[in-house]
KOLKESE-477335 format. One record per atom (N, C-alpha, C, CB): chain; atom name; x, y, z. Coordinates in steps of 0.001 Angstrom, whole numbers, plus 500000, padded with zeros to 6 digits. Atoms other than C-alpha are relative to their C-alpha. Glycine has a CB too. Layout:
sedren/zaro/X/Y/Z
A/CA/X/Y/Z
...
//
This chain:
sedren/zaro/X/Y/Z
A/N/498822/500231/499181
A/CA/571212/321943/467420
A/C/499552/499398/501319
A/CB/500801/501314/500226
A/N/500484/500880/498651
A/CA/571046/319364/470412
A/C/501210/500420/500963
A/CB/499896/498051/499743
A/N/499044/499607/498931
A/CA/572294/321271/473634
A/C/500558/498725/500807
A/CB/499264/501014/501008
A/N/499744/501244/499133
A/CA/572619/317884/475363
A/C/500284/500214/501439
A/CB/501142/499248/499477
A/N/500656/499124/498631
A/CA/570963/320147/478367
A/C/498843/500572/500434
A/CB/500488/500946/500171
A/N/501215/499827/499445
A/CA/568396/321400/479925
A/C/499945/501099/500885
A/CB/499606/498895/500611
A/N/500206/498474/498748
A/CA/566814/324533/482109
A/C/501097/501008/498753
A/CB/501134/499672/502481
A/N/499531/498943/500791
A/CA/569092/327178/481204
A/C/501438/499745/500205
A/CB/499480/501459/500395
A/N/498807/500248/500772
A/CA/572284/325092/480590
A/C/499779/500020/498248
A/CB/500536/498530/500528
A/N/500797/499943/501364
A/CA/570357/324994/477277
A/C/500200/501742/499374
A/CB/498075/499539/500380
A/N/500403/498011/500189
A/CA/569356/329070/477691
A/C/501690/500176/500287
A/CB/498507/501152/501738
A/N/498601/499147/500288
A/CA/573558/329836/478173
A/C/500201/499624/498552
A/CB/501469/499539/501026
A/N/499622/500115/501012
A/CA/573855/328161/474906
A/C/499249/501031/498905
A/CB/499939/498692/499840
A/N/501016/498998/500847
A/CA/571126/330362/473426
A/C/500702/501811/499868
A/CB/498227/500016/501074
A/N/499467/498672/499759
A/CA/572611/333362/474984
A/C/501295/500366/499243
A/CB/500239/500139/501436
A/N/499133/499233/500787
A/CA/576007/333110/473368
A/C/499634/499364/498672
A/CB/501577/499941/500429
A/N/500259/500084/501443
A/CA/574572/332176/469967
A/C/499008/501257/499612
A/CB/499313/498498/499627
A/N/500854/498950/500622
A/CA/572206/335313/470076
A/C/501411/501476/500220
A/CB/498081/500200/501126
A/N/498780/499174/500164
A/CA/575570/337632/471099
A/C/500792/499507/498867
A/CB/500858/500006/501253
A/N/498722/500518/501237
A/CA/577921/335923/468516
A/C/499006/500525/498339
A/CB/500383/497469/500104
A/N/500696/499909/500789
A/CA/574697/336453/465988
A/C/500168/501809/499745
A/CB/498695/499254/500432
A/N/500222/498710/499722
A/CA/574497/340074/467269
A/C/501535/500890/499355
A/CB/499672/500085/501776
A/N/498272/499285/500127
A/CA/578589/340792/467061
A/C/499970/499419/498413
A/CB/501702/499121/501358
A/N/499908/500524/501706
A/CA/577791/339715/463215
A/C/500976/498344/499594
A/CB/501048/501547/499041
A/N/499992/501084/500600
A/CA/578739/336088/463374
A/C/499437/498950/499033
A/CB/500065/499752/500542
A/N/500816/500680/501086
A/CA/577713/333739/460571
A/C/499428/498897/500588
A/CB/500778/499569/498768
A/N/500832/501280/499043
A/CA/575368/330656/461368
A/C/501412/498795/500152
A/CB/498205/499063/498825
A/N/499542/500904/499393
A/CA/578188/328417/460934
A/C/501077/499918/500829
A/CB/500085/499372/499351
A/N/499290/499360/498842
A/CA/580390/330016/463094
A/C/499463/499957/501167
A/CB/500230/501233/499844
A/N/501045/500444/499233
A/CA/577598/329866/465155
A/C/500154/498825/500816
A/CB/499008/499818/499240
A/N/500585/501250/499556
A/CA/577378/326349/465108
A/C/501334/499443/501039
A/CB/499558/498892/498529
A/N/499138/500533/499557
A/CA/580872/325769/465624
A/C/500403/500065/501373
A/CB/500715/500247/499352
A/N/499863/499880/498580
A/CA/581167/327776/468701
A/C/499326/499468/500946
A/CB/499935/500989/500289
A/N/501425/500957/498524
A/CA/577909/326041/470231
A/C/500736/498756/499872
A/CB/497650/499603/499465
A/N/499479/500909/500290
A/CA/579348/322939/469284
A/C/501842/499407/501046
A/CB/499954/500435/498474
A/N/498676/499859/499058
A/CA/582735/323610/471044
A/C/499574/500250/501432
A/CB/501003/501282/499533
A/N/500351/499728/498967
A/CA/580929/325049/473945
A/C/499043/498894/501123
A/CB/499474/501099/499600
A/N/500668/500821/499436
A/CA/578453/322245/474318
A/C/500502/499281/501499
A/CB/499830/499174/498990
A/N/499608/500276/499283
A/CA/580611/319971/476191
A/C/500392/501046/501424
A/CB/500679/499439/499336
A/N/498858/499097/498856
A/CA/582224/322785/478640
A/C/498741/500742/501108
A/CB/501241/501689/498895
A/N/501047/499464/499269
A/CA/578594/323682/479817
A/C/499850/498821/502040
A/CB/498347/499761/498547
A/N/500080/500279/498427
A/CA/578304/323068/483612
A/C/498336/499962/500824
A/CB/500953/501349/500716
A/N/501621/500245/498805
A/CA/574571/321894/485622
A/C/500305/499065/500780
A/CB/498374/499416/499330
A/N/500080/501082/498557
A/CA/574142/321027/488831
A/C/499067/500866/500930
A/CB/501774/499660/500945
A/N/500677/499471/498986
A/CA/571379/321500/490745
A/C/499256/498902/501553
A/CB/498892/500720/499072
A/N/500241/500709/499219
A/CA/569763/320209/493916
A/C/498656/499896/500524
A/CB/500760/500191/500703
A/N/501937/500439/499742
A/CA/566054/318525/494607
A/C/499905/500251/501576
A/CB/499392/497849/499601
A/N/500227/499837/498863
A/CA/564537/319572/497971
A/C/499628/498574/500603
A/CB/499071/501030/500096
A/N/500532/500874/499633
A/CA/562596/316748/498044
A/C/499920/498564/498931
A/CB/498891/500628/500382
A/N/500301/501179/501264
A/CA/562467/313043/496484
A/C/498642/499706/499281
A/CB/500286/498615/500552
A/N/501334/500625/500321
A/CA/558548/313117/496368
A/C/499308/500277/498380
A/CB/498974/500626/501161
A/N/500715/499868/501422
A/CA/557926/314721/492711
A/C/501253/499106/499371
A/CB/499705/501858/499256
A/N/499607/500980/500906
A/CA/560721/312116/491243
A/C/499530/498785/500589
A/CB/501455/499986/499712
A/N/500791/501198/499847
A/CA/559026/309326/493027
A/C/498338/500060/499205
A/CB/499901/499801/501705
A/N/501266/499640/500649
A/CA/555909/310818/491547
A/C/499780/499753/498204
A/CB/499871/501580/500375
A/N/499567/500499/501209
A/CA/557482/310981/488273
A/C/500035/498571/499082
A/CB/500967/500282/500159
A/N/499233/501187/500288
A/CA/559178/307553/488154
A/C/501244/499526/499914
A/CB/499783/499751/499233
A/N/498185/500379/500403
A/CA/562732/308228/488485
A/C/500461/499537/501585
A/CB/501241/501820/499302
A/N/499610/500655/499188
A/CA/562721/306869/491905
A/C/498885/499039/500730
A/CB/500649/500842/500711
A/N/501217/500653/499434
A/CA/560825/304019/494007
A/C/499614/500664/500946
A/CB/500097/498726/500428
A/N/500212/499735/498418
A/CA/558891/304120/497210
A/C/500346/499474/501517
A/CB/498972/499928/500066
A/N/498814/500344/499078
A/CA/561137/302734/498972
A/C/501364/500650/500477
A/CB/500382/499049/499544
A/N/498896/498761/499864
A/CA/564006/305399/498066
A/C/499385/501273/500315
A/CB/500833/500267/498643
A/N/500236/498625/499380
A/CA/561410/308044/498625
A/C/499471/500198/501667
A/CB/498890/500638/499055
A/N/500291/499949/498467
A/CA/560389/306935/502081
A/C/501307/499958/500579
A/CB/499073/498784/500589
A/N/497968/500230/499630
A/CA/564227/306231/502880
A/C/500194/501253/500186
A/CB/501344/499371/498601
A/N/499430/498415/500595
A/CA/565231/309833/501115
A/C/499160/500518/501016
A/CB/499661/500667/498165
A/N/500773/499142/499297
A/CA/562439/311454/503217
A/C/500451/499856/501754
A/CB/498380/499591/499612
A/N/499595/500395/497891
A/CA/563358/309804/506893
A/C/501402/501100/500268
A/CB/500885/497521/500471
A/N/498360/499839/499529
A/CA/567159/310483/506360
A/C/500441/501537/499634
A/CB/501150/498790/499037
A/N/499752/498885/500366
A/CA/566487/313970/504956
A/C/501065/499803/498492
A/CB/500588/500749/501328
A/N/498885/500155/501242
A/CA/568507/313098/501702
A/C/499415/501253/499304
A/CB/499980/498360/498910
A/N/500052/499049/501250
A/CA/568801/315946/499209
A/C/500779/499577/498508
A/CB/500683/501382/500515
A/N/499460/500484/501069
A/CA/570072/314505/495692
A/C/500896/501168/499546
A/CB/498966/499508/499018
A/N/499753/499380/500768
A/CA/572003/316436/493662
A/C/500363/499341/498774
A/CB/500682/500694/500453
A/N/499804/500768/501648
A/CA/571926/316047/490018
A/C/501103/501037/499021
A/CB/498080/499952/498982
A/N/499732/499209/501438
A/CA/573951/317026/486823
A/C/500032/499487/498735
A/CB/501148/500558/499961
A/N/500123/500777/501575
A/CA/574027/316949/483283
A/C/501200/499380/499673
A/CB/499704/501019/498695
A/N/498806/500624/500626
A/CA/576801/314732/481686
A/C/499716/499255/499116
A/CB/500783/499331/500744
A/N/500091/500583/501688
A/CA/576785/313461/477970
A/C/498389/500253/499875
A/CB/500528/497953/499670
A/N/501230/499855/500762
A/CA/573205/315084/477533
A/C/498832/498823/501284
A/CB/500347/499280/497931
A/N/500496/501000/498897
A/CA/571961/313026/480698
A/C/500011/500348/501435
A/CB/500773/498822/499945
A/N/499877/499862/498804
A/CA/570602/313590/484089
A/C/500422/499231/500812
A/CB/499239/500258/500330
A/N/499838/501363/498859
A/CA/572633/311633/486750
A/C/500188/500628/501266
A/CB/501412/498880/499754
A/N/499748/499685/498311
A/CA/572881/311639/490449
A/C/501255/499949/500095
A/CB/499397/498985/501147
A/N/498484/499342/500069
A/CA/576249/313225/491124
A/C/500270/500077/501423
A/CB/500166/501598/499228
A/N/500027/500736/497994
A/CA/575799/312697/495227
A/C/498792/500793/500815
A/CB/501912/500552/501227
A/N/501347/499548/498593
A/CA/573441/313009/498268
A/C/500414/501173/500884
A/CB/499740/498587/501352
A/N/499981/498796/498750
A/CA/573327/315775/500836
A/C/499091/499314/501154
A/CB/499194/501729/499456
A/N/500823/500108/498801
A/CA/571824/314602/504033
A/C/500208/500803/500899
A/CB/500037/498929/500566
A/N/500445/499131/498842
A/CA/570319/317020/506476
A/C/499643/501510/499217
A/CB/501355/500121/501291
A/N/500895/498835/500518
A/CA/569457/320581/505959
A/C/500309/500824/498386
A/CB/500171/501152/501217
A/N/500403/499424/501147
A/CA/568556/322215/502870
A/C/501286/501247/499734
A/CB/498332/500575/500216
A/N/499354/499092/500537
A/CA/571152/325118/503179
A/C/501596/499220/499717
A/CB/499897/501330/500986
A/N/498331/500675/500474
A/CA/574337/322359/503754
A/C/499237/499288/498252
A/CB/500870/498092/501668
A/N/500221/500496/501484
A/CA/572932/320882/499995
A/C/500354/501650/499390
A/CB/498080/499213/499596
A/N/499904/498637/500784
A/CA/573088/324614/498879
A/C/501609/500235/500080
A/CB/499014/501387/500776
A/N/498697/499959/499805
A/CA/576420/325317/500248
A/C/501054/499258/499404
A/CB/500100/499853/501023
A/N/499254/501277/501111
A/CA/577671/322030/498829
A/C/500233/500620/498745
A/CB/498964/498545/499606
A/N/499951/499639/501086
A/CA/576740/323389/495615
A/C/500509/501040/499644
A/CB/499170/499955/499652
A/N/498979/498836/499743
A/CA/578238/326678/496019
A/C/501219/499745/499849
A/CB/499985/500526/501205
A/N/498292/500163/500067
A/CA/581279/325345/496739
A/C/500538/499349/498966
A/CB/500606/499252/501119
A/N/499300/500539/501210
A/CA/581455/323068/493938
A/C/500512/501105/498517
A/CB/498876/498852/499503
A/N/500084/498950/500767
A/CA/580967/326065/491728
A/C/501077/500844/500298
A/CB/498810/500607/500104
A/N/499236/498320/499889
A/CA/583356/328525/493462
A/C/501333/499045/499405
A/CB/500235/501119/502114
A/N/499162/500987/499927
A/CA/585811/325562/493454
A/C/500517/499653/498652
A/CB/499405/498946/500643
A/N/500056/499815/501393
A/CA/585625/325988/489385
A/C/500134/501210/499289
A/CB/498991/499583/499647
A/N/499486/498683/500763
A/CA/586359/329727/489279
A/C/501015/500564/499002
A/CB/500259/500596/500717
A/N/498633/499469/501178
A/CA/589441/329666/487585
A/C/499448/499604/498819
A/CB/501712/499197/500114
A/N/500382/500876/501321
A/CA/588077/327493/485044
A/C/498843/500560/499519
A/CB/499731/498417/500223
A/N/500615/498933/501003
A/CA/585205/329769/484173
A/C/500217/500754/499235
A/CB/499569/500600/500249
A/N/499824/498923/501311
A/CA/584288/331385/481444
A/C/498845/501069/500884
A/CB/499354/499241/497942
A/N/500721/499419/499208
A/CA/583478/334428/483161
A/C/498905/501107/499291
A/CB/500933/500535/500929
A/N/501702/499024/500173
A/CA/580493/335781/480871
A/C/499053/499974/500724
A/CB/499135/499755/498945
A/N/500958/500090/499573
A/CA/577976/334369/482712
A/C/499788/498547/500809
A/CB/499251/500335/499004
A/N/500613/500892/499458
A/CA/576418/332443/485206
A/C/498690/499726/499988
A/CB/500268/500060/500897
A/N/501745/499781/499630
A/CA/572597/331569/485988
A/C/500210/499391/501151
A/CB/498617/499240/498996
A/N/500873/500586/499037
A/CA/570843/330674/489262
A/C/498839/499490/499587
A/CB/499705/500805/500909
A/N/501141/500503/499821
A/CA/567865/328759/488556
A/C/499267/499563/500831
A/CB/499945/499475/499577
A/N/500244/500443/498659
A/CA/565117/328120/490777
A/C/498412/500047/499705
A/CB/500682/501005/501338
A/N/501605/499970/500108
A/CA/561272/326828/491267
A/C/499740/500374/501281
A/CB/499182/498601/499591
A/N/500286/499586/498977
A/CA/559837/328716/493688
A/C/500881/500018/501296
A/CB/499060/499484/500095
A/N/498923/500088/499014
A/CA/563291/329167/496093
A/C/500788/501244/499644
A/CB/500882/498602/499931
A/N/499536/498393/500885
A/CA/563913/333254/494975
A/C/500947/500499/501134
A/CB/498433/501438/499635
A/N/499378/500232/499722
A/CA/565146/333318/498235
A/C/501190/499633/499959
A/CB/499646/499858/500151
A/N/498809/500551/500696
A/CA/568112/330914/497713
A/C/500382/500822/499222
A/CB/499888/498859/499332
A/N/499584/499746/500943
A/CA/568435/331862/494559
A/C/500502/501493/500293
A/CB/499101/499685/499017
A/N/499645/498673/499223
A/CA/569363/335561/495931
A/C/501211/500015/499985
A/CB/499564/500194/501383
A/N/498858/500536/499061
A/CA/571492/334203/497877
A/C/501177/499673/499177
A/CB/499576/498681/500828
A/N/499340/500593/501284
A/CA/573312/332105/495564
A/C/500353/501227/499002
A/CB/498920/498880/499216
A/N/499696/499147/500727
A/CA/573493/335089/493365
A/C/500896/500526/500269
A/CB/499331/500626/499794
A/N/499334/499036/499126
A/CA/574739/337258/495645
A/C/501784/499538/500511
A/CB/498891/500088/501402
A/N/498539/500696/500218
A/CA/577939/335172/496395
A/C/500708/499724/498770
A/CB/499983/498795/500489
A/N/499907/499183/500885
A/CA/578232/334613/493142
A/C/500873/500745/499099
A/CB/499626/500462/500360
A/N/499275/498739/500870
A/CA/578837/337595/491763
A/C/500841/500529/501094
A/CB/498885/501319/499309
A/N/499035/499802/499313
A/CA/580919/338336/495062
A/C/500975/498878/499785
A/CB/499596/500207/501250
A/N/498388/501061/500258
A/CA/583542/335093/494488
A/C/500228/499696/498702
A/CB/500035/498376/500700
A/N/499460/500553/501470
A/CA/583789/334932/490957
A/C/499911/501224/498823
A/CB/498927/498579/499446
A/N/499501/498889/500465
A/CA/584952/337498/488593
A/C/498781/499658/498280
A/CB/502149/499985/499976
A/N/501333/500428/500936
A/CA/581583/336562/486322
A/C/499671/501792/499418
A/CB/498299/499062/501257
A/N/500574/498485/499791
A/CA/580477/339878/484329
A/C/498269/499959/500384
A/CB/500266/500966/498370
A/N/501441/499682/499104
A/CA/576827/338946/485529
A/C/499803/498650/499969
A/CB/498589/501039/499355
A/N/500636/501527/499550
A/CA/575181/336397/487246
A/C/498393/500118/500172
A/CB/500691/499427/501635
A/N/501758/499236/499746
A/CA/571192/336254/486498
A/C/499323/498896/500525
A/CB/498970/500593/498427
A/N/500413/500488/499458
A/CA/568984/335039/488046
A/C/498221/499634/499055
A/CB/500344/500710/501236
A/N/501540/500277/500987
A/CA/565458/333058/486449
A/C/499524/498712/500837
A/CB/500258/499514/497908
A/N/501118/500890/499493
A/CA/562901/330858/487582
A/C/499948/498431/498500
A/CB/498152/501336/500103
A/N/499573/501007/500633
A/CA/562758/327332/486353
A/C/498555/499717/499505
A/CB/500838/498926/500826
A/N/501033/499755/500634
A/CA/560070/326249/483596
A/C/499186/499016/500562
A/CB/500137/500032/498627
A/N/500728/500211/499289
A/CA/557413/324142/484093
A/C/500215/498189/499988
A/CB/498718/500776/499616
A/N/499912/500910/499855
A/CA/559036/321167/483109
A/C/501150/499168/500882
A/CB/499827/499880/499039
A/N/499226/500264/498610
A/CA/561832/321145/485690
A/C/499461/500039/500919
A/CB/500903/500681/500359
A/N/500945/500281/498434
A/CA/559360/322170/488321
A/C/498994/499235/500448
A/CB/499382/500926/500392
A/N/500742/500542/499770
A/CA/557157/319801/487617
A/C/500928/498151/500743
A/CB/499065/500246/498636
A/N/499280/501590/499885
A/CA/559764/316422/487441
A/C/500950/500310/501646
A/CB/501440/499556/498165
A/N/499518/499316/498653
A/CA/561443/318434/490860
A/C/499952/500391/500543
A/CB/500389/500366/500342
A/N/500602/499068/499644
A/CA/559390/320271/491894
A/C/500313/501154/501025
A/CB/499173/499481/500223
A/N/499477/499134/499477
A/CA/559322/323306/494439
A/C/501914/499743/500972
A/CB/498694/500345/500815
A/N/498881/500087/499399
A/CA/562330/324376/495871
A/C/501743/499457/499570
A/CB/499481/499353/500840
A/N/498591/500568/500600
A/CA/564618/322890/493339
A/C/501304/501672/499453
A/CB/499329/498781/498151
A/N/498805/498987/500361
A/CA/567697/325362/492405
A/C/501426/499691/499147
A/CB/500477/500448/501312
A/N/498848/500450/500942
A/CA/570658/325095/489906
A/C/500884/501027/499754
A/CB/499548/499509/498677
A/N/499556/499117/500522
A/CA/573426/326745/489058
A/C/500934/500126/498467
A/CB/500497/500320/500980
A/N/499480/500068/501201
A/CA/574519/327014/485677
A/C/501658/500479/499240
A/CB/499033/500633/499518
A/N/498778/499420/500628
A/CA/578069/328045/483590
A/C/500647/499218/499387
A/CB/500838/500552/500749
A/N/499553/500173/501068
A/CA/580279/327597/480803
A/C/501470/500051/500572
A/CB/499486/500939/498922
A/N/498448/499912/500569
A/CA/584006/326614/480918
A/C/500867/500909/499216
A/CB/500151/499136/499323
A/N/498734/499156/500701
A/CA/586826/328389/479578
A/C/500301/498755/498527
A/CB/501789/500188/501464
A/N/499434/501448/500329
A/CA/587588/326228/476476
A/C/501149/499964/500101
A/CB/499791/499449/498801
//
C-alpha cells in the first residue's frame, strides 16, 4: 500500500490499520479504509534552515544564501504523494511554528479527532510545546509526540518539526 506520505503521515496510516486489524477487521477492509483515509491525511512541517536542502539538491546557492540573509523558514506539505513548498515564514523560528499551529487549530472541526503527531529532529522542545497546545485546542484523544527518522533529518535536518493528522472523511 502506497501512503503517498512520509514521516509519520505514513505512521497515522499504520496506526489505524494496526487498530482496525486489532478491532478484528479483515485485510480488505483494511485496505479500503487506508485507501479512503489516504487522501484526508494532513503534513505540514517547517525547515529551520535551507542549508541541508541546498545540501541535498532541492534548492540552489543562491536560494540558500538569499533564505539564510532574509531568515526564510519554508514550510512544506504533502499533496498528491509530493513534497511542495506551501509558503515562507520570514524571521523567527517561533512565528514559523505559530504559523503552523494555527494552520492546524484552524482545521479542528475538520479533524478526525483520534490522533495527532508532533514530529521533530532534534526540536523536543517545540515539539512539547506544540503538543501541549494541541491537546489543549483540539478535542484529539491523544496527541504523541516522536522524533523524526533519519531520512527526514537528514534531507532537513535539525530542528525540523511537523505536525501530522487525519480528516474527518
Amino acid at each position: 500500500f502506497d501512503s503517498l506520505n512520509l514521516s509519520c503521515g505514513f505512521g497515522l496510516l499504520v496506526m489505524k490499520a494496526a487498530r482496525a486489524a486489532a478491532n478484528g477487521s479483515t485485510i480488505e477492509q483494511i485496505v479500503d479504509m487506508l485507501t479512503a483515509t489516504r487522501p484526508l491525511i494532513d503534513t505540514e512541517f517547517v525547515i529551520d534552515t535551507l542549508e541541508y536542502l541546498y545540501k541535498g539538491g532541492r534548492c540552489s546557492g543562491m536560494q540558500n544564501l538569499i533564505g539564510s540573509l532574509l531568515k526564510i523558514r519554508p514550510v512544506i506539505k504533502v499533496i498528491d504523494g509530493k513534497m511542495t513548498p506551501a509558503y515562507k515564514v520570514r524571521g523567527k523560528r517561533e512565528k514559523a511554528l505559530e504559523q503552523m499551529l494555527q494552520n492546524a487549530l484552524n482545521q479542528r472541526d475538520l479533524m478526525d479527532n483520534d490522533m495527532i503527531i508532533v514530529v521533530h529532529a532534534l526540536a523536543e522542545e517545540d515539539a512539547l510545546m506544540l503538543q501541549a497546545r494541541l491537546q489543549e485546542e483540539t478535542n484529539a484523544q491523544e496527541v504523541l509526540l516522536t522524533t523524526a527518522g533519519c531520512v527526514i533529518s537528514s534531507h532537513c535536518g535539525p530542528q525540523t518539526i511537523g505536525i501530522m493528522y487525519a480528516k474527518k472523511a
